[in-house]
C-alpha positions in Angstrom: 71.2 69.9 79.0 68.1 68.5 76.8 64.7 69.9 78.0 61.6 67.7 77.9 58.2 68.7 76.8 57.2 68.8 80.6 60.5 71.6 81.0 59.5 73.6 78.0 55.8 73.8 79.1 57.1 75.1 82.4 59.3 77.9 80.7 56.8 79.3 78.2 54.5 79.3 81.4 56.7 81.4 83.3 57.2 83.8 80.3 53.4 83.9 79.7 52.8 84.6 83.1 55.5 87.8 83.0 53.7 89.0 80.2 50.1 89.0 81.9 51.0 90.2 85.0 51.7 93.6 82.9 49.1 96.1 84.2 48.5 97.3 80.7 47.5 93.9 79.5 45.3 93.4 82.1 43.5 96.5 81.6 43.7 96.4 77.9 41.9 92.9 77.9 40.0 93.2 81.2 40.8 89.8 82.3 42.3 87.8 85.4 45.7 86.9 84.1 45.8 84.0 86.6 42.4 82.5 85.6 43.5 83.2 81.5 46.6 81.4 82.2 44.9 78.6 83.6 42.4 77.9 80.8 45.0 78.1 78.2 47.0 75.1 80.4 44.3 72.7 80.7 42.8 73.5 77.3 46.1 72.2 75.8 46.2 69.7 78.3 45.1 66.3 76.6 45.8 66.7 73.0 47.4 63.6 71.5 46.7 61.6 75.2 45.4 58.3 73.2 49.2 58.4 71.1 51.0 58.9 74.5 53.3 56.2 75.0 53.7 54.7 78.9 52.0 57.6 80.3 48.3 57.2 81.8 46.5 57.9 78.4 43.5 60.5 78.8 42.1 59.6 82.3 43.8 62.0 84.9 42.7 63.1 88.1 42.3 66.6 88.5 41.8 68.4 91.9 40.2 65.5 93.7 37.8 64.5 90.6 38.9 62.3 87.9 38.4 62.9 84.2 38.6 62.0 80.9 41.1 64.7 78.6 39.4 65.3 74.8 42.2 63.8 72.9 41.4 65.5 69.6 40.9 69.4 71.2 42.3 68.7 74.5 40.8 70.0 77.5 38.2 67.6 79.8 35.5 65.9 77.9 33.9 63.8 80.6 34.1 63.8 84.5 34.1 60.7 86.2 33.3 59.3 89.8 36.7 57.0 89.7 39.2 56.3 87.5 37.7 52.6 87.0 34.2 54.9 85.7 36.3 56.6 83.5 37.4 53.3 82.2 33.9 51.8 81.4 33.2 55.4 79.9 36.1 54.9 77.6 35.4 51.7 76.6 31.5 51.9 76.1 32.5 55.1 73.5 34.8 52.6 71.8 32.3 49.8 71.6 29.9 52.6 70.0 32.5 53.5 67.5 32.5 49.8 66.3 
């Protein structure tokens, strides 16, 4: 069976997850291993979005609000009212660029 990057993601999750839901880890680094889990996803989450190939690119929507992934350190870099704002966001920073 080949795994995709979407599979891989979903394993090294799960094993991440095991790993801070140790008590001694959450005590250690007094954090919410949930709410650390979480902002390690979507800070990964958009790297390389402009090189993605058939996919949506870096506009996504996100809990009810759509955005606009930072392709460069991933993450969200702008929020948008609708995906068709994100798309005049995108384009007016690539008309600045020249």
């Amino acid at each position: 069976m080949k795994l995709n990057k979407l599979g891989l993601k979903e394993i090294i999750k799960k094993e991440v997850e095991a790993i801070l839901a140790n008590e001694k880890i959450e005590e250690s680094f007094d954090i919410d291993p949930a709410a650390f889990l979480d902002e390690m996803m979507n800070e990964a989450e958009g790297k390389g979005c402009a090189e993605s190939e058939g996919g949506p690119g870096c506009i996504k929507k996100q809990d009810d609000q759509w955005v606009i992934m930072n392709n460069k350190k991933g993450g969200v870099w702008r929020k948008c009212d609708s995906e068709a704002h994100c798309e005049e966001i995108l384009d007016a920073f690539h008309a600045s660029k020249g």
